[in-house]
C-alpha positions as CSV (number, residue, x, y, z in Angstrom):
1,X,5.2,19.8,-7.4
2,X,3.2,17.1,-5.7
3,X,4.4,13.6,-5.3
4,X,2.6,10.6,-7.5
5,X,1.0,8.7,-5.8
6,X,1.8,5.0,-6.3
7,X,-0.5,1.4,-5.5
8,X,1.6,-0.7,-6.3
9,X,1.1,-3.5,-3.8
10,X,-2.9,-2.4,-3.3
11,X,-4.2,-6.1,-3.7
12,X,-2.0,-7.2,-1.0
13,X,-3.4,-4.0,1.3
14,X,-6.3,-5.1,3.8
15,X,-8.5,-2.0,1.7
16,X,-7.4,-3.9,-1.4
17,X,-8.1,-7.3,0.0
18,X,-11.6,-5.5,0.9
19,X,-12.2,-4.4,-2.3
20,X,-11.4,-7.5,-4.0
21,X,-14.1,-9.3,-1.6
22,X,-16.7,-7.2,-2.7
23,X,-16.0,-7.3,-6.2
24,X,-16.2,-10.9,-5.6
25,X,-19.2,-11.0,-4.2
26,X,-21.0,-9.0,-6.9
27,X,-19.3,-11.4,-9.9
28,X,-21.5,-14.2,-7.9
29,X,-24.7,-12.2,-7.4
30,X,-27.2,-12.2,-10.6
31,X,-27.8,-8.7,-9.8
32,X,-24.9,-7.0,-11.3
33,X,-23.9,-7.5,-15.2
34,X,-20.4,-9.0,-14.4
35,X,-19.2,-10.8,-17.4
36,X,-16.1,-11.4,-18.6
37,X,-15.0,-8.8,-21.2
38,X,-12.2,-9.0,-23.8
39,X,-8.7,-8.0,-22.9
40,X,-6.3,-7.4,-26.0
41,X,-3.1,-8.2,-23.7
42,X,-3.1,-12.0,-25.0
43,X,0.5,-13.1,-23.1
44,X,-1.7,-12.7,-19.8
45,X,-5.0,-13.6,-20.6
46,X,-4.7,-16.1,-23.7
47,X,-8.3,-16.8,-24.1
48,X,-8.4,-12.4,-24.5
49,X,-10.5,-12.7,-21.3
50,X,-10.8,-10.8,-18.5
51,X,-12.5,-11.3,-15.4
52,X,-14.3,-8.6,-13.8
53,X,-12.7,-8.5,-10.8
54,X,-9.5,-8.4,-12.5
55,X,-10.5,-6.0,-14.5
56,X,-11.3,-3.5,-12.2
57,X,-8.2,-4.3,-9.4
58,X,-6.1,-3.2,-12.3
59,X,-8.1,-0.4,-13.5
60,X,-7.8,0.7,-8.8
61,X,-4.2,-0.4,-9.2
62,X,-3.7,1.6,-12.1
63,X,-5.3,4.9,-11.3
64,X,-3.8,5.6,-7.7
65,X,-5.5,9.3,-7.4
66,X,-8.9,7.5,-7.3
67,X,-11.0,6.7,-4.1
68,X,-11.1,2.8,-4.3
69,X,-14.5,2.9,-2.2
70,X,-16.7,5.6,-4.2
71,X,-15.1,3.8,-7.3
72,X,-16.7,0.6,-6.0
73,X,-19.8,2.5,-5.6
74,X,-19.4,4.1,-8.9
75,X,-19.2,0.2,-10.2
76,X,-22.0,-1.0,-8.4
77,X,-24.1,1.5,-9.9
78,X,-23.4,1.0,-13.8
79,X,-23.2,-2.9,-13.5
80,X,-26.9,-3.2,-11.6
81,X,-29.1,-5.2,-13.8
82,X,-32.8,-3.2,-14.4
């Protein structure tokens, strides 16, 4: 049986801190739908908001057996603006 893989500590990784960066830098471009979307965990985000680059380090962190980079590209993708 194969070992799970685990990410916990991913943000802190330099391919996390990569990640991050460009997730940041799509939130600021106009291109890319990147709005805030609701989060029903209310003890971490009060306002039930969630950023989008929180959204998806979590959603990385969360699902280990995914390729961060072709989910990136995956994101980039579905958030372009037509």
């Amino acid at each position: 049986m194969a070992a799970v893989k685990s990410r916990n500590g991913f943000a802190e990784t330099a391919e996390g801190q990569e990640i991050k960066h460009k997730l940041e830098l799509m939130a600021a471009d106009i291109a890319f739908n990147t709005k805030s979307s609701y989060s029903a965990n209310s003890v971490l985000h009060p306002d039930n908001s969630i950023t989008f680059v929180e959204k998806h380090m979590n959603y990385l962190i969360n699902h280990p057996s995914l390729e961060p980079s072709q989910y990136l590209a995956n994101v980039r993708l579905l958030t372009r603006l037509r």
